[in-house]
N, C-alpha and C positions, 0 to 999 in steps of 0.2 A: 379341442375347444376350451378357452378359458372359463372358469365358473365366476362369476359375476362377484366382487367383493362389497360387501354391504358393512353399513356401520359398523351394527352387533359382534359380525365376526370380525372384525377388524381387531374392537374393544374386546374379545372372548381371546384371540391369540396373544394380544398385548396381555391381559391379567393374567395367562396362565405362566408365561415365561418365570424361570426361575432367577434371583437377585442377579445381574452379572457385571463387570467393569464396566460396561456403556454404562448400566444403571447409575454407577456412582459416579461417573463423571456427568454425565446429565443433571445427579444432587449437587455436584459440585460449581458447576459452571453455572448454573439457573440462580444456585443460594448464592455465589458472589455480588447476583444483582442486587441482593438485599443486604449484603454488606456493606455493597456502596452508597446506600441509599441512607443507611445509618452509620455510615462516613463523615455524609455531610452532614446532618444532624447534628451529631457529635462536634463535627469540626467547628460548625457554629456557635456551640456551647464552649469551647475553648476557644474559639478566636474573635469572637463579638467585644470581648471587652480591649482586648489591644488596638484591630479594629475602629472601635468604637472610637479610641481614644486618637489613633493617627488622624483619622478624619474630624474627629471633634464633635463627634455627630450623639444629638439627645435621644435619652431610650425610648424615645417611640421610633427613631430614626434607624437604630440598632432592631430594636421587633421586626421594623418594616424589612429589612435584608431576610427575615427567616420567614414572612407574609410573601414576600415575591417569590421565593423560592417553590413556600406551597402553591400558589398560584400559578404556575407556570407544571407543577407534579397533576394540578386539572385538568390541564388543557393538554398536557400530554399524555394523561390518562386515556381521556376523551378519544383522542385524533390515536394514538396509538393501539387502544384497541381495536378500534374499527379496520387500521392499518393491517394488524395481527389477523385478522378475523379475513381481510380480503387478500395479502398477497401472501400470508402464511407467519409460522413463528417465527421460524431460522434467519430469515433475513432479515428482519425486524430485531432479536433481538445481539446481530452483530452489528448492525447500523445503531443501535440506542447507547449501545455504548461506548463508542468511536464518538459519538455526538457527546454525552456526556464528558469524557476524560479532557476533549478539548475544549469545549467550554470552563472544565475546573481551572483548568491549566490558567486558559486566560484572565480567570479570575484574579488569580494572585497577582499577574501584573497590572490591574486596575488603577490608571492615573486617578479618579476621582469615585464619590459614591455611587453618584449615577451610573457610571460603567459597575460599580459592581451589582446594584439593581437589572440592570439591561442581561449583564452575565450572566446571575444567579438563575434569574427568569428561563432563559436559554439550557444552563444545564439540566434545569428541573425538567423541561421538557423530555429529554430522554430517560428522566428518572421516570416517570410519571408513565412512559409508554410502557418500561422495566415492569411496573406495576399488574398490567394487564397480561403481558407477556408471558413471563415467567410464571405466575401464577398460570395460567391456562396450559401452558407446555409440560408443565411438572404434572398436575392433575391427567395429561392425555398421555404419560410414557409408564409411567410406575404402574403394577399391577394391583390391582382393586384391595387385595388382600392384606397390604400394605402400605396402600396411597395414601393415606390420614397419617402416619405415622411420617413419612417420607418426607411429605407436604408439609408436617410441623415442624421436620429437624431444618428441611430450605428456608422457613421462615427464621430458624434461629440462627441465622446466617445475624441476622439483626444485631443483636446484642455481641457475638463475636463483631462485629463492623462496629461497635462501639466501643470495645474494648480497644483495639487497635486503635484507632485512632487517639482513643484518650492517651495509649502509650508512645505513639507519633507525636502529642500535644508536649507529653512530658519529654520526650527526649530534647524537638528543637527548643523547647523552651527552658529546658535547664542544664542537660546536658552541653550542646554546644553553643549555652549561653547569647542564645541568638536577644538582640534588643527586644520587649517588648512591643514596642510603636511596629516593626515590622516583619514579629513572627506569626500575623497571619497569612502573611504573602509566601511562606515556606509550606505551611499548612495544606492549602490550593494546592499549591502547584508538585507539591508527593502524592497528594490523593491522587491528583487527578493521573501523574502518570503510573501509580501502583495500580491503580482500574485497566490500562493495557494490559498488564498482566494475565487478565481471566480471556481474553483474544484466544492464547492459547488451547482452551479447557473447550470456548463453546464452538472454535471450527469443526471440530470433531461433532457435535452432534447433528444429527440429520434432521429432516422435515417430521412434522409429526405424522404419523400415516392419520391416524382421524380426523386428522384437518385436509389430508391429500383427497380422503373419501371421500367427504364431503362438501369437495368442489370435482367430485368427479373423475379426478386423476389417479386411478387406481389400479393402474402399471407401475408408477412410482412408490405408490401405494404399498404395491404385491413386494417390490425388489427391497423395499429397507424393511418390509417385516421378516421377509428373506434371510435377509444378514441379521436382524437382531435376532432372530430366532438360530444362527448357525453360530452365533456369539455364545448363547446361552445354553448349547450342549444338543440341539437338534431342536425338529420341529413334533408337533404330537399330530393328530387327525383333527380336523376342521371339529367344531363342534357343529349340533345340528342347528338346522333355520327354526329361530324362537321369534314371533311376531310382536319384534322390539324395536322395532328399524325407524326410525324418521328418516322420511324423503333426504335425499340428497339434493341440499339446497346450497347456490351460488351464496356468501356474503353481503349482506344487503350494504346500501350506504348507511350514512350515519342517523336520519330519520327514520330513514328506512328499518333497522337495527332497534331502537329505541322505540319506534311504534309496534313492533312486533314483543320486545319485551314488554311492555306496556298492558298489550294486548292478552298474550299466552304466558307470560312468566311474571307477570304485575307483583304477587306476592315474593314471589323468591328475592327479586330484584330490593321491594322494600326490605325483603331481611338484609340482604345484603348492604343498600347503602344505611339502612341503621347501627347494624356493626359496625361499621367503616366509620361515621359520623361518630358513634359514642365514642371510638378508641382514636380516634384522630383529633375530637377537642380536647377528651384527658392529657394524651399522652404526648404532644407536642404541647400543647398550651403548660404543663407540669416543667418540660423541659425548658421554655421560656422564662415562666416562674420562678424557677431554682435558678436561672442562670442569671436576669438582670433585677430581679430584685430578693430572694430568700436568703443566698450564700452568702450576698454582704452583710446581710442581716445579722447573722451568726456568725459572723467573721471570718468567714474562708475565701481566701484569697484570689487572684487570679492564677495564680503560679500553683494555687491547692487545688483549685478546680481539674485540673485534669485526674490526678489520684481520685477524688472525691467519684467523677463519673466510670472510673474505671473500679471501682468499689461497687457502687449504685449496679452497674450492665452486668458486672459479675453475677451479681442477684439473679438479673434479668435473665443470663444463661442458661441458670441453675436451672428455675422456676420455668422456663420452656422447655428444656430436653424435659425434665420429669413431665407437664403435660403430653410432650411426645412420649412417652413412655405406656401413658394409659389413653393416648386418643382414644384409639380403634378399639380397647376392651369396653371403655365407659360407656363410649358414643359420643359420635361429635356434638350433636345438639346440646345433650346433655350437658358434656366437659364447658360448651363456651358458657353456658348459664352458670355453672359453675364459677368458671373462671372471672366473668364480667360480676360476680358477685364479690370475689374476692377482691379484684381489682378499686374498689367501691371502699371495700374494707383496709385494703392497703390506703390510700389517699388520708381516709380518719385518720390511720395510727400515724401518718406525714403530717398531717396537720396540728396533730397532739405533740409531734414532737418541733416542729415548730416554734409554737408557743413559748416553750421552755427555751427558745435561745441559746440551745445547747447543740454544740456542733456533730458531735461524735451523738448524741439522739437522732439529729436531722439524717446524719449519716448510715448510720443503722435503718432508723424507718423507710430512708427511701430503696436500701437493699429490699425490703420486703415489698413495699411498692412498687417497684420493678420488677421483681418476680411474679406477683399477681399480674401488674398490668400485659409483661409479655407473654406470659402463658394464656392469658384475656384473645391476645388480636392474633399471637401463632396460630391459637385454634380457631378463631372466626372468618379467617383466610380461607384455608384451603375447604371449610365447610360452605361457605356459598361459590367458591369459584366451583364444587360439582355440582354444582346445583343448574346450571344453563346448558344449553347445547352444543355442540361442535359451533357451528358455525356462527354462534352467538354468546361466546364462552368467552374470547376478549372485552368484545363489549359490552358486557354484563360484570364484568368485573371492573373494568374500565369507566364506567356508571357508577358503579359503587364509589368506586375511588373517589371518583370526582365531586359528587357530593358530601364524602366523607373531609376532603381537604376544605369546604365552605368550611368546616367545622374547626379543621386545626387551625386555619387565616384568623375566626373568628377568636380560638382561644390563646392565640400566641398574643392578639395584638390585643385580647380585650383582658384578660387576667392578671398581666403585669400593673397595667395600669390601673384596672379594680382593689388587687392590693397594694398600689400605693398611697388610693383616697381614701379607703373604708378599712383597709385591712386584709390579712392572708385568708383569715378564715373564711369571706366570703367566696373568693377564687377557687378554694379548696374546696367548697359546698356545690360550687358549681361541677366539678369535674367530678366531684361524688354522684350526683343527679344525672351524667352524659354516661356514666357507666353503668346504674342501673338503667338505662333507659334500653341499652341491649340487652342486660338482663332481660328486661320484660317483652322486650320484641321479640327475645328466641323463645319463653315460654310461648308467648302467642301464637309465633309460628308451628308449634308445636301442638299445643292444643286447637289448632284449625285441622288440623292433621297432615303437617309438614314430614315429608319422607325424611329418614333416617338417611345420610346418603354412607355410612359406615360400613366399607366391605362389601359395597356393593360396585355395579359396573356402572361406569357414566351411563352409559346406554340404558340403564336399567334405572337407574336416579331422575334420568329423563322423563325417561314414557311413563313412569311408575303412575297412575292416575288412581287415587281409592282404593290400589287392592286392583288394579287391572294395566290392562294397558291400552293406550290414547298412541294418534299421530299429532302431529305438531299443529297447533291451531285452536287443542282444548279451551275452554275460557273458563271463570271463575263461578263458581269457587275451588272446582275440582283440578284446577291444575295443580294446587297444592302436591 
């Protein structure tokens, strides 16, 4: 007779496994999504002004190409968690990114703007599913004892995907002396087919088993914890039945999903789209800023701009692996208060150096403003994506997203054009004020008495209630 596989032990065999090659390829295939995602970022920051200039198009015209983009990273937030949540991770995320690459693709050979509007919109959507995805799948394979640390190095997938492409920027753009007017159409169309590339990395990983459990499927379930377990050097004895278990529940729809979060996860969900909001108006609406109005400011070029951003992401790399380095010791709550504080303090010391008009200042500050800002949202990632359930773990992250992108629409298309009526400094006060404002969200969640979810098991981040344990359904204030 089969013994009935439940969450807990699902989640107790998955954290005790020891590091093995699945593991790293699972870091590696899942972190490529956020590579790609800070690809296009990047690539926008280098190819907006060429761009800009083939078409003739005014910088509100040029913002609005990097506004549809977020717009479209919403809506497939939205649609793709719920996607993720109801027919599972794996499919999802090789479909997000076959959607993606050939959307970039097409991008470059866009006859007019409006095709690149209509495109941009399009790719973002599987970037945006990427979002939900991946975050929930990394958080369900890595072992508890590790997964904070894991989940920040996936995130520093980012600033590597920035570095690269600033060095794609520079090479078509100087090395084989490709025209201006149309090296962003070379741009497009490498990214988008360098993104097949990761095809290889994620056939290889399987279904998540705690998303199998908890639609019930736990024959599929038992067979890939099977193999990852005969992957990782044998299997150990079941641990004993702890009364941690949430019902195994089908995926609701997309009301469906959002009135339950609402309902049992109200506050987790506000931590999470507060994070997501502060660091999505800073950290795009900055890269906006420095791209069509600061750097001209200080006189760095379009042809300097790539160097400049691959300087700046440098930082950013730095400044994340070392937060990876102390997630899991500090504590996640902790580190992001932390971090979103610094991040607050990076922007000052950008905007002081700013002021001075000096380019090699501007360039320095924003190394350090990109180390604070990345190590800021590496750690506020993986700390709410454990914070929701199996079967409400995309769409909970996917919510996040999606009201955090209102945030970056708002600062890309409203900070450039704030500093060019009033000035920098106002723009720069403002994205001062989006970062404290996770600051004080994560103390809050904290002092209500928000779980620590550091080293511990999803299953246990879940039910955890006051010091006890709850089924699904608890209401406020104690689902904290």
């Amino acid at each position: 007779m089969t013994t009935r596989l439940t969450p807990h032990e699902t989640g107790a065999r998955l954290d005790r496994l020891a590091w093995s090659p699945m593991h790293t390829t699972i870091l590696i295939a899942l972190g490529a999504g956020w590579l790609f995602d800070s690809f296009e970022v990047q690539m926008f920051s280098n190819a907006i002004g060429p761009l800009g200039t083939y078409f003739h198009a005014t910088v509100f015209e040029q913002d609005a190409v990097l506004a549809v983009w977020l717009g479209g990273i919403l809506f497939g937030a939205l649609l793709g968690g719920r996607l993720a949540d109801r027919f599972g991770r794996r499919r999802l995320f090789l479909w997000t990114l076959l959607w993606y690459a050939g959307f970039t693709v097409l991008t470059g050979l866009s006859p007019d703007l409006t095709a690149v509007y209509g495109l941009r919109f399009l790719a973002a959507l599987g970037v945006g599913a990427e979002y939900a995805i991946v975050n929930a799948a990394i958080a369900e394979f890595i072992p508890a004892r590790v997964r904070g640390k894991a989940n920040a190095i996936v995130m520093n997938f980012w600033p590597a995907g920035a570095i690269a492409a600033g060095l794609l920027a520079f090479l078509v753009l100087d090395t084989f002396a490709i025209a201006a007017a149309t090296s962003w159409r070379y741009l497009f169309i490498f990214g988008g087919a360098l993104a097949l590339l990761v095809l290889l990395f994620r056939r290889r990983i399987p279904e998540s088993p705690r998303w199998l459990v908890s639609q019930g499927r736990t024959v599929e379930a038992q067979q890939i914890l099977r193999s990852f377990e005969a992957s990782c050097g044998g299997s150990a004895p079941l641990p004993l039945h702890q009364n941690l278990d949430i019902d195994q529940l089908r995926a609701p729809g997309q009301l469906g999903a959002l009135r339950e979060l609402l309902t049992c996860y109200r506050w987790r969900l506000v931590l999470g789209a507060t994070l997501d909001l502060s660091e999505a108006f800073g950290y795009y609406g900055i890269f906006a800023l420095l791209s069509v109005v600061v750097l001209h400011q200080v006189h760095i070029s379009d042809r300097s701009m790539p160097l400049f951003y691959i300087l700046g992401n440098l930082g950013g790399l730095i400044g994340g692996l070392i937060m990876a380095q102390a997630f899991d010791r500090v504590g996640h709550l902790l580190m992001v208060a932390i971090t979103y504080l610094l991040a607050a303090v990076g922007v000052i010391l950008l905007a002081l150096a700013t002021s001075s008009h000096d380019a090699h200042l501007v360039t320095a500050a924003f190394i350090v403003a990109n180390a604070a800002g990345t190590a800021a949202w590496t750690s506020a990632y993986p700390t709410f994506t454990e914070l929701f359930p199996t079967h409400l773990r995309a769409a909970g992250v996917g919510t996040s997203v999606a009201i955090g992108r209102c945030g970056a629409i708002i600062g890309t298309l409203y900070l450039p054009v704030l500093a060019v009526e009033i000035g920098t400094t106002a723009s720069y006060s403002l994205v001062v004020g989006f970062w404290l404002l996770g600051f004080l969200g994560t103390v809050a969640y904290s002092l209500l008495g928000g779980i620590e979810p550091s080293r511990r098991s999803l299953e246990e981040v879940v039910n955890r209630v006051s010091g006890s344990t709850s089924k699904k359904g608890d209401h406020e204030p104690s689902e904290l």
